[in-house]
N, C-alpha and C positions, 0 to 999 in steps of 0.2 A: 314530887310530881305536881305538874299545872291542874290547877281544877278548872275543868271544860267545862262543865254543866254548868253551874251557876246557882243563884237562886233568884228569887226575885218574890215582889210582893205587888208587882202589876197585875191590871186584868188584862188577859189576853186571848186573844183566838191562834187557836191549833188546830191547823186542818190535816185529818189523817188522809192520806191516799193509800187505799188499798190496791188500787192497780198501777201499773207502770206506766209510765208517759207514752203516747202512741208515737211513731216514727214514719214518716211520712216519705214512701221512695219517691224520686222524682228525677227524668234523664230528659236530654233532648235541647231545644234554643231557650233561650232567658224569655222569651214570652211562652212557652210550651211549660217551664219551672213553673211559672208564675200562676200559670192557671190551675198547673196540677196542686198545688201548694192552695190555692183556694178554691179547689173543689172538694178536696179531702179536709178542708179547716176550716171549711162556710161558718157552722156556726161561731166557732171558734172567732171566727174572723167580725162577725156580725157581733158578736159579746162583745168585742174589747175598743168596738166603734160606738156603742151604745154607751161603755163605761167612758171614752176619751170625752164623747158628750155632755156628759154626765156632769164631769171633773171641770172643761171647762164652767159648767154650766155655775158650779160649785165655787168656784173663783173668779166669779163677778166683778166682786166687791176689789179684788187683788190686781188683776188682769182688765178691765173693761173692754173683755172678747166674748163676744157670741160667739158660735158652731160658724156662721156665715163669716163673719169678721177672718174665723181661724181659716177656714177653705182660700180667701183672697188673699191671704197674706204666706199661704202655703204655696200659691201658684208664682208668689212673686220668683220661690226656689227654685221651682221648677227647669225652668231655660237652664240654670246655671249646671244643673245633674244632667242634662239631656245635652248638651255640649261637652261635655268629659264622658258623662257615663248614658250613653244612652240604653246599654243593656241592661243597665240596674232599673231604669226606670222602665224598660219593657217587663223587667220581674214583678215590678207594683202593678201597672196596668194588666197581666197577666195575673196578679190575683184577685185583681179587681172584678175580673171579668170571671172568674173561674166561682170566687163568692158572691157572684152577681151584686155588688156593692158600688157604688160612684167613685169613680177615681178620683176626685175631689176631696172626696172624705177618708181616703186611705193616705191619700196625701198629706193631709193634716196630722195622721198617726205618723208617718214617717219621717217627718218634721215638726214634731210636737214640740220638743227645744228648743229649736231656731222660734219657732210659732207665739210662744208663749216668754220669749228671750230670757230662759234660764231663771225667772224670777222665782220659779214653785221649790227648788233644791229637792226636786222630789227623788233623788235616789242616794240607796246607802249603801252602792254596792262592795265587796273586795273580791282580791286579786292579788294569787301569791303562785310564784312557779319556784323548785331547785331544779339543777342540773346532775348529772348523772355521780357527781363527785361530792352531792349528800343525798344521794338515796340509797338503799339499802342491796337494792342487786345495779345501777348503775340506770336504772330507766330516769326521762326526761319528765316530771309531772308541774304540772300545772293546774292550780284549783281557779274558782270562780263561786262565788256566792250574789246570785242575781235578787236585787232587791226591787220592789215597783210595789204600787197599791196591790192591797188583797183582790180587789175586784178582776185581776188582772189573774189572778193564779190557776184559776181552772180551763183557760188558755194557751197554759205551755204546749210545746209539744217540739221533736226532734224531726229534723229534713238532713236525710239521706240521697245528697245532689249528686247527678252525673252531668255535669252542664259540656255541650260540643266543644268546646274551645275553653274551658280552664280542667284545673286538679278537680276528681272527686272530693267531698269532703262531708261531713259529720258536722250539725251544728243544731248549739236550742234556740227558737225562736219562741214569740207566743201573738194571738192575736193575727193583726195583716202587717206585721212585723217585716223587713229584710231581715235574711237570719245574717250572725255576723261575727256572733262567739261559738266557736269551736274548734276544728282543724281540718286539713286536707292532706291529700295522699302524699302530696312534697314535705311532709315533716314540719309545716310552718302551722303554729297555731296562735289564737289571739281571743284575749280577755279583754273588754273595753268598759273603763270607769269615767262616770259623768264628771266632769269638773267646770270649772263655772269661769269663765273668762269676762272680762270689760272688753272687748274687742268686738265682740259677733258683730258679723253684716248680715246681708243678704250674699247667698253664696251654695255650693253645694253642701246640702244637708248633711251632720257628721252620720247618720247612719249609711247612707249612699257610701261615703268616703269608707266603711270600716268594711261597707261589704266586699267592698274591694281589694282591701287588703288579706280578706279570706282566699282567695284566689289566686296570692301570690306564687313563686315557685322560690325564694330565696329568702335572707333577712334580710338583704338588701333591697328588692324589690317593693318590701314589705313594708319597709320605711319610708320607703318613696311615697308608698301612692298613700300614706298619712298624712301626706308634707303634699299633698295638689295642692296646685294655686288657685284662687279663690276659694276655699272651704267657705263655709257661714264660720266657723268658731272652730271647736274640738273636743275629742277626748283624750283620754291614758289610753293609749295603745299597750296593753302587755302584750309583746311579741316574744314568740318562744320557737325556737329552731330543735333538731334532732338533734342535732350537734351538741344539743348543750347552751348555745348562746341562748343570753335571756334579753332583754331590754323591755324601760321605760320609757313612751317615745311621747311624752307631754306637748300638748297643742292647742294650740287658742288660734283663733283666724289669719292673724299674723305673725305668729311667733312660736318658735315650737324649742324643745333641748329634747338629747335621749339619756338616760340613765342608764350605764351598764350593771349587769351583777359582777362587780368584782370579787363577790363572797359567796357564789356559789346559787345565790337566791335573791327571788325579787317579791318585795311586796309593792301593794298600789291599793288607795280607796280611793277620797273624792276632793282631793284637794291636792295642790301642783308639790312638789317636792323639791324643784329643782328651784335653786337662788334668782337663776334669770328668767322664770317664768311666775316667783311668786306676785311680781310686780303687773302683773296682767290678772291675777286674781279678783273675783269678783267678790265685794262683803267676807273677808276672811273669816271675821269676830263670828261670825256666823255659823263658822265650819269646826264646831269644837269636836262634834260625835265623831267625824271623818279621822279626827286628825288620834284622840283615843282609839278608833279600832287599826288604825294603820299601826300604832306603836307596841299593843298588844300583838296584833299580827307580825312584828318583828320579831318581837319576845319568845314567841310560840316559835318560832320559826327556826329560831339561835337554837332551843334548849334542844331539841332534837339533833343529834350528831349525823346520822342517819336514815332520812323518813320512808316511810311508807306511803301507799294510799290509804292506810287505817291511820295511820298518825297526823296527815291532811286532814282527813276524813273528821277527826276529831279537833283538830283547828276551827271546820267551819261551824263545829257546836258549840264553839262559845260563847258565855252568855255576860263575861265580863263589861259590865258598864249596859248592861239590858233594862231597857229593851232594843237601845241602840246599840247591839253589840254585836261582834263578828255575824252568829245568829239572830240577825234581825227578827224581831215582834212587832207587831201593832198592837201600839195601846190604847184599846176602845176609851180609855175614860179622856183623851188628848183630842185636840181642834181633829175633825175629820179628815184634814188635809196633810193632817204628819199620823199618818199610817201605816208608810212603808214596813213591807215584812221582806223575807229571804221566800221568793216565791217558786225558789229551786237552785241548788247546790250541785256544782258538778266536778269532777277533776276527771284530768283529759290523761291518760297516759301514753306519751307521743310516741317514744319508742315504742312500744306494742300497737299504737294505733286503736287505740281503746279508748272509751268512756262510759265514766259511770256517774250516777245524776241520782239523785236526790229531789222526786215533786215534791215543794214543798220545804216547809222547816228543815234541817238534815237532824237536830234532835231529835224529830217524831217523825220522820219516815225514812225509809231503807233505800238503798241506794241499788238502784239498776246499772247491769252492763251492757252496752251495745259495740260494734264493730262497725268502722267503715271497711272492713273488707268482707262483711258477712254478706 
C-alpha cells in the first residue's frame, strides 16, 4: 500500500473547520447572480479585496504595482470580456454592487494573473478525473485540490446557480471570485490549473474564459469556448463529460493542444504536459514542485485498479514531497509569499451529480456532500 499521510518536520498551520462550507442559491440574469452572490459573501467578498491588497502591497519589491497601478491595468481587460462575454462581466458588476465594493477593485481580483503577468507562480493546484471503466461501480469522478494563500481560506464557499439562459450548476468559489470549478446539469464538469505561458497579452481574463466553459452543454463546446480568440493567456482546462470522456485542453494566449485519456484517467498540476506547448512555457526550471506532484499523482492514480471517492479522497492527502505536496501546506518558516496551502479539496461525482469538498486541508478536515439537484 501507498503511504498518504506523510511525515514531515516543517512548521505548519492547520486549520480545523468544524462547520461545512455555506452554499449559496442563486437564479435569475447574470446581473441578478452577481448581486445575489455578493450580498450573501459581502464579507466574504470584502476579506479577499483587503487580502489581494495586501499581497500586492507585499510584492513591491517583485512587481513595482500599487492597488492603483493594478485597477488601470485591469481595465485595460476589460473591453476585451465585455465584447465576448458581456454577461460574465454583468456577474462581476453584479457582485460588485451586491458587496457594495468598487468594480475597479473586484476587477483587479478577476484578473489578478493577467494583472500581475504570472510573475508570483502563486498556485500549486491538481487535478485528476477516471472514467467509469476504473471506478468501482462505473461513476465519472473527478477530484480537484484548490491551492491559493491561507489568507484566502476562510472565503470559500459554494454557489448553487440557476442562470435564465444556461445549465444549472454546482461550483466552489471564494472571495469576489467568478465561480468556474465545478459542474452542471449537462454532465460537463471542469477543473482549472494555473500554468504559466510567455505569450500573455492584454485580452480576455482566463477566469471570464473558464467561467464559460462551466456553462457548456457538450465537450465540444467546452473546448471551444477555451480556445476564444484573444484570451490574455490560459489555463489546463480538465474537462470531464458523463460519458466518460476526459481531456487536457492546455492554453497559453496563442497556442493551445488537448490531451486525451487514452487510459482511462487524467492527471494535470501546473505546468504544460504536452511537447508543443512546452515551448510556450514560462521559467520551466522553476516548476520543479508542479512537476513532482503531477507524477506522484500518476502513480497514485495507476496503483488503484478500481477507485473510489475514498481512494480519490486519499490521493488528495498526500503529503509526499510536503509541504509542496498533493496536500499542500504552508510553511510559516519560508519567504511569506510561497505560502500556498490546499485551501479546499473537492471531488465531483458526475454521474450522480454530487460533490463532496473538503474546507480546508482534506487531511484535517472531513468532506461534505451537496447536490445540484437538492
Amino acid at each position: 500500500m501507498f503511504n498518504t499521510t506523510g511525515s514531515s518536520n516543517f512548521s505548519v498551520d492547520v486549520v480545523i473547520h468544524e462547520q461545512q462550507l455555506p452554499i449559496i442559491r442563486v437564479k435569475g440574469n447574470h446581473r441578478e447572480i452577481g448581486q445575489q452572490i455578493g450580498e450573501a459573501c459581502r464579507e466574504r467578498v470584502r476579506t479577499s479585496l483587503a487580502n489581494a491588497r495586501q499581497l500586492i502591497e507585499n510584492t513591491y519589491n517583485v512587481l513595482e504595482l500599487t492597488w492603483d497601478g493594478a485597477k488601470i491595468q485591469a481595465r485595460k481587460y476589460m473591453p476585451f470580456a465585455q465584447e465576448i462575454y458581456q454577461k460574465y462581466v454583468d456577474e462581476m458588476q453584479g457582485i460588485a454592487e451586491g458587496a457594495a465594493v468598487d468594480f475597479d477593485d473586484l476587477a483587479v481580483l478577476n484578473a489578478m494573473e493577467a494583472v500581475t503577468m504570472d510573475a508570483l507562480h502563486l498556485t500549486k493546484c491538481t487535478s485528476m478525473a477516471v472514467n467509469g471503466e476504473m471506478t468501482a461501480d462505473g461513476h465519472v469522478l473527478v477530484a480537484h485540490n484548490e491551492d491559493w494563500l491561507p489568507e484566502d481560506e476562510d472565503t470559500v464557499y459554494l454557489v448553487h446557480a440557476e442562470p435564465n439562459d444556461e445549465p444549472p450548476f454546482l461550483a466552489m468559489s471564494y472571495g469576489g471570485l467568478l465561480p468556474n470549478i465545478g459542474f452542471n446539469a449537462y454532465g460537463i464538469a471542469q477543473c482549472c490549473d494555473s500554468v504559466y505561458p510567455n505569450d500573455s497579452r492584454i485580452g480576455v481574463p482566463r477566469l471570464v474564459v473558464s467561467r464559460a466553459v462551466l456553462a457548456c452543454k457538450t465537450p465540444g463546446e467546452a473546448i471551444r469556448k477555451a480556445l476564444i480568440p484573444r484570451r490574455a493567456a490560459g489555463y489546463n482546462h480538465l474537462i470531464a463529460h458523463e460519458s466518460g470522456e476526459l481531456y487536457n485542453v492546455e492554453v497559453s494566449a496563442r497556442q493551445f493542444d488537448i490531451l486525451y485519456a487514452n487510459s482511462n484517467f487524467l492527471a494535470h498540476t501546473n505546468h504544460y504536459l504536452s511537447s508543443n506547448m512546452q515551448s510556450a512555457e514560462n521559467e520551466p526550471e522553476e516548476l520543479i514542485a508542479t512537476r513532482v506532484r503531477y507524477f506522484r499523482a500518476v502513480r497514485l492514480l495507476q496503483h488503484t485498479a478500481r477507485h473510489t471517492v475514498r481512494s480519490l479522497q486519499d490521493i488528495q492527502r498526500d503529503h509526499v514531497n510536503h509541504p509542496s505536496s498533493i496536500c499542500n501546506h504552508a510553511d510559516t518558516e519560508t519567504d511569506p509569499l510561497d505560502r500556498e496551502k490546499t485551501i479546499n479539496a473537492m471531488i465531483i461525482d458526475l454521474t450522480a451529480r454530487v460533490l463532496h469538498i473538503a474546507w480546508g486541508n482534506p487531511c484535517a478536515n472531513r468532506y461534505h456532500t451537496y447536490y445540484l439537484d437538492a
